[in-house]
N, C-alpha and C positions, 0 to 999 in steps of 0.2 A: 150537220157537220159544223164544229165549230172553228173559230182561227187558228185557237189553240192545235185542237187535234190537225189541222190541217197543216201546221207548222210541224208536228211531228213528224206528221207522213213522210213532210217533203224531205226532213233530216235523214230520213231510214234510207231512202233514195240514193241521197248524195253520198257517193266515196271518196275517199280522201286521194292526193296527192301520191304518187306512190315514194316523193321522197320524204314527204312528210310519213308516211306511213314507218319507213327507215329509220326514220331519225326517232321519232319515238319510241320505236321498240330499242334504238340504241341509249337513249335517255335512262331508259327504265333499269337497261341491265348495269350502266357505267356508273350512275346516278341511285338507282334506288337500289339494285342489288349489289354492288362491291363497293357502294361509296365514295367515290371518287366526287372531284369537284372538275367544273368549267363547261359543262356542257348549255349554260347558260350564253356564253359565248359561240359554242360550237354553234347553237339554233340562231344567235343575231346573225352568224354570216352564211351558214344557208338560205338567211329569208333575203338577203342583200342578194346573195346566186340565184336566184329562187321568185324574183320579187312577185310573181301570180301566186307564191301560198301564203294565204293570207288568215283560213282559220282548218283548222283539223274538229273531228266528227268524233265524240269518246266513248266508249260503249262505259258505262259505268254503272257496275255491278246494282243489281237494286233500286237503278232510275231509270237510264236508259241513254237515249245514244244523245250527248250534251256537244253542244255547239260552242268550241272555247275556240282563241286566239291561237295561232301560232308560236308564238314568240310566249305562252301562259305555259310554260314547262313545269308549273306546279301543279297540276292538273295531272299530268301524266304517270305521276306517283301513286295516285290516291287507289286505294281499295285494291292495287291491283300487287304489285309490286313493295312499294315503298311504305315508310310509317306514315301511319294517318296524321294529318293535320295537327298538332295540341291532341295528342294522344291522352296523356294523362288528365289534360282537361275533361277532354269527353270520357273519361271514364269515371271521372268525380261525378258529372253531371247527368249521366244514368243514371246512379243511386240515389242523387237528390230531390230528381226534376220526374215528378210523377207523367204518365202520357194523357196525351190529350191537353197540356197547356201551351199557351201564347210564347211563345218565344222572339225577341228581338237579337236582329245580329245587328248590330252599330259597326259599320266599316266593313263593311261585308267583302271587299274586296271584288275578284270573278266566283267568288260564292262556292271555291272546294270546301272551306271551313260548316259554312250554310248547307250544302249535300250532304254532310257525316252530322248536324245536328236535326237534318229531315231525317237520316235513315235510323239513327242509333235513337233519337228521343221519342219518336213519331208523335210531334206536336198537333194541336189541333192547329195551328196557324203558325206558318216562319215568316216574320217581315224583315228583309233583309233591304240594308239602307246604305249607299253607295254613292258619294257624289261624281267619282272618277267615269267618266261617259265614257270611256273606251272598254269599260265594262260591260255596257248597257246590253249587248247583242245575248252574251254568255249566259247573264244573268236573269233575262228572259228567255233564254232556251231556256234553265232549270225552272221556272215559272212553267212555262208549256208540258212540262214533264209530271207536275202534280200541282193539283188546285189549293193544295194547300198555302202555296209559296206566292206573299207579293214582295215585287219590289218598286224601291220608291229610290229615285237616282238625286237624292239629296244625302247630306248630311248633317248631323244633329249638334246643336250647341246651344249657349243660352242667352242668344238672340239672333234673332233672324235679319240673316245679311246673305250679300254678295260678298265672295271672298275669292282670292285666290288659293288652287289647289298644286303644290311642288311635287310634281310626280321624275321620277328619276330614271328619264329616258336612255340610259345605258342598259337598264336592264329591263325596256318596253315597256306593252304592258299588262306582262302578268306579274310586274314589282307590286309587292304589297306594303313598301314602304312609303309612298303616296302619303304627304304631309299640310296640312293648311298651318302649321307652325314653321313661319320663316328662321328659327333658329335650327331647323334641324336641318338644315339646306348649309352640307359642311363645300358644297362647289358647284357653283352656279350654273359654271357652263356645262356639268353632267345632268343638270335635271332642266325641264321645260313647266311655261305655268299655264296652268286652264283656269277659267270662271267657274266658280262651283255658285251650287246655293246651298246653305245654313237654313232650318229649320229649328225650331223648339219643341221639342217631345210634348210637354204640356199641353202646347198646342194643339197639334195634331190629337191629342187625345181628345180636347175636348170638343174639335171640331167635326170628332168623329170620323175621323179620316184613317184610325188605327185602335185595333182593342189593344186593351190595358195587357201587358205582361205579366206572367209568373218568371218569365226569366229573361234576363237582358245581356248579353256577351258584346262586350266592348274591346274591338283594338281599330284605336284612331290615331296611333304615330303621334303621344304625346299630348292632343286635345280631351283626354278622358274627361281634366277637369270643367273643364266648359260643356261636356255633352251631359254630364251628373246637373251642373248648373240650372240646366233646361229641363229637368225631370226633377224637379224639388216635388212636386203635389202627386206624379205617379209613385214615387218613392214612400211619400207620406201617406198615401191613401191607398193604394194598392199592396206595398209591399213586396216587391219584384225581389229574387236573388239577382246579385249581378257578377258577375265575371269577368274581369278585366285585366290585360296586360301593363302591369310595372315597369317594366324596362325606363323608361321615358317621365316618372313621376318620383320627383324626391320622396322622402319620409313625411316633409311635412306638408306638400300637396295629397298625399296618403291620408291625412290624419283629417285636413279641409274637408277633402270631397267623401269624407265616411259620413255616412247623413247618421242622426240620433238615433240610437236604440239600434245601430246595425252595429255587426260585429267582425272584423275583419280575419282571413287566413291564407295565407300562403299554398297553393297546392303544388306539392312536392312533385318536380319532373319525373324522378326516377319510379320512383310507386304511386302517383297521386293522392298520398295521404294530406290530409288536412292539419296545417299546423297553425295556430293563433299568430297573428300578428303579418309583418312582412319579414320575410327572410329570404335577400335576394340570393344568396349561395344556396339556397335548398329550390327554386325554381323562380319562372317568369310571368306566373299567375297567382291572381287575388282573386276570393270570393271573398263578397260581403254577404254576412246573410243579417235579414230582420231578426231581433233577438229571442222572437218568437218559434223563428225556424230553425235554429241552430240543431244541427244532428248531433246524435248523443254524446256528448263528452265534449270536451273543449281542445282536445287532443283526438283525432279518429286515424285507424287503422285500414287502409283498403277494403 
C-alpha cells in the first residue's frame, strides 16, 4: 500500500459538511446554471458562519473524489454543471497536442485548468507549477488521483529568486488572480503578500528534475514575459507549443517574448479557430507554435 493510494482511501471516507454540501449544490445551479453572479461572496460568509468548513471532497467525473478548499468555488463548476475552464482553449489543444506528451501547466493555480488537460489530452506526464502554497493540499490531492501528475510549488521566471506573491484575499483562495507583479495590485489592503520561490525552466531541465515538454500552457497574471525568459534553450532545442494568456502583455511584450522561427495566433473564444497574429476583440488566448508545427493553413477552421 502506498501513501498515495492510502491518501485516497482516506478521501473516499471523509464526507463533507452538510452545509457545505448546500452551498455547492446552490453554487452550481445560481452560478453555473442560470448565471448569475456573487455567490463568491455568499461562500466568504458562510465560512466566517461556518469557520470549522474549511475544505469540501469533489467527486470529479473521470478523476475522482479531489480534495479543494472551500472558499475554491471554481472547482465546483467544472465537468459538472458549468463551462469548462478555457473551453475553446482545450478544444484547440485536442487537435494539436498528440497523447502521450509532456505537458507543462505554468501557474497552475488549485489545478481545475490541470484536471481538464489530464482528462481531455491524456498526457504521458502533467507538471503542474504553483508557487501559491494555499494550494499545495488540492494540488496534491489531484497528484494522488493519477501518477501521471507532479507538482512542484514554485514558480518559473528567468532568474531564480525569492519574491513576493500578491494574492487578493477578498476572494480567498480559490483567486486565480495571484500576481508576483506588484503593478497589478490596483489596492493594497484587498490583497495579502507570501514569499514565493522563482525557479528557471532551463534549469530544472537540465538538472533533470523535469522532462522536456511538447506543450507548455501559461497563465501567470502578467509574468508570461520573464517565465518565456527562463526557457530560451527548452524553446530552442526542444520546440514546445506554448499557450498563453494576453490579457496582461501589451503588443510589444507580444512580439519580445515570441522566440525565433515561432509563429504567433490568437484562439478565438467563441469557436476556437486559429487566427494569426494577436487579436484581442476575437479572444484572451495566444498560441505560439514552432514554424515547423504550424497546422495547415495560416488561417484554421475548428
Amino acid at each position: 500500500m502506498t501513501l498515495t493510494s492510502d491518501l485516497t482511501d482516506v478521501m473516499k471516507s471523509i464526507k463533507n459538511h452538510p452545509v457545505a454540501t448546500l452551498v455547492a449544490a446552490f453554487v452550481r445551479l445560481w452560478t453555473f446554471r442560470l448565471g448569475f453572479r456573487g455567490c463568491g461572496k455568499l461562500i466568504v460568509i458562510v465560512k466566517r458562519l461556518c469557520p470549522g468548513i474549511q475544505r469540501y471532497y469533489l467527486e470529479y467525473p473521470g478523476l475522482g473524489r479531489c480534495d479543494i478548499a472551500f472558499l475554491d468555488f471554481a472547482w465546483l463548476g467544472q465537468r459538472t454543471l458549468g463551462p469548462i475552464e478555457e473551453k475553446s482553449l482545450l478544444e484547440r489543444l485536442i487537435l494539436l497536442v498528440p497523447p502521450a506528451a509532456v505537458v507543462w501547466n505554468v501557474g497552475a493555480n488549485s489545478g481545475f485548468l490541470g484536471a481538464e488537460l489530464l482528462l481531455q489530452l491524456q498526457p504521458a506526464r502533467l507538471e503542474l507549477f504553483e508557487p501559491n502554497p494555499t494550494h499545495r493540499r488540492t494540488l496534491e490531492s489531484l497528484a494522488s488521483l493519477d501518477s501521471r501528475v507532479g507538482v512542484h510549488m514554485i514558480g518559473l521566471s528567468d532568474k531564480a529568486m525569492e519574491c513576493i506573491l500578491y494574492v487578493p484575499g477578498r476572494e480567498g483562495s480559490g483567486s486565480s488572480s495571484a500576481s508576483v507583479d506588484v503593478n497589478l495590485v490596483s489596492d493594497a489592503s484587498a490583497w495579502h503578500e507570501t514569499g514565493v520561490r522563482l525557479e528557471v525552466a532551463d534549469t530544472l531541465l537540465n538538472d533533470g528534475l523535469v522532462a522536456a515538454p511538447d506543450l507548455v500552457v501559461i497563465d501567470v497574471e502578467g509574468h508570461e514575459v520573464s517565465v518565456m525568459g527562463g526557457m530560451t534553450e527548452i524553446l530552442r532545442k526542444h520546440r514546445p507549443i506554448v499557450a498563453l494568456e494576453h490579457i496582461f502583455i501589451s503588443d510589444e511584450a507580444m512580439q519580445h517574448l515570441t522566440p525565433a522561427e515561432y509563429t504567433v495566433f490568437t484562439v478565438c473564444d467563441d469557436d476556437a479557430r486559429l487566427v494569426p497574429g494577436v487579436h484581442r476583440s476575437l479572444g484572451h488566448n495566444s498560441v505560439l507554435f514552432p514554424n515547423e508545427r504550424i497546422p495547415g493553413g495560416r488561417s484554421e477552421k475548428k
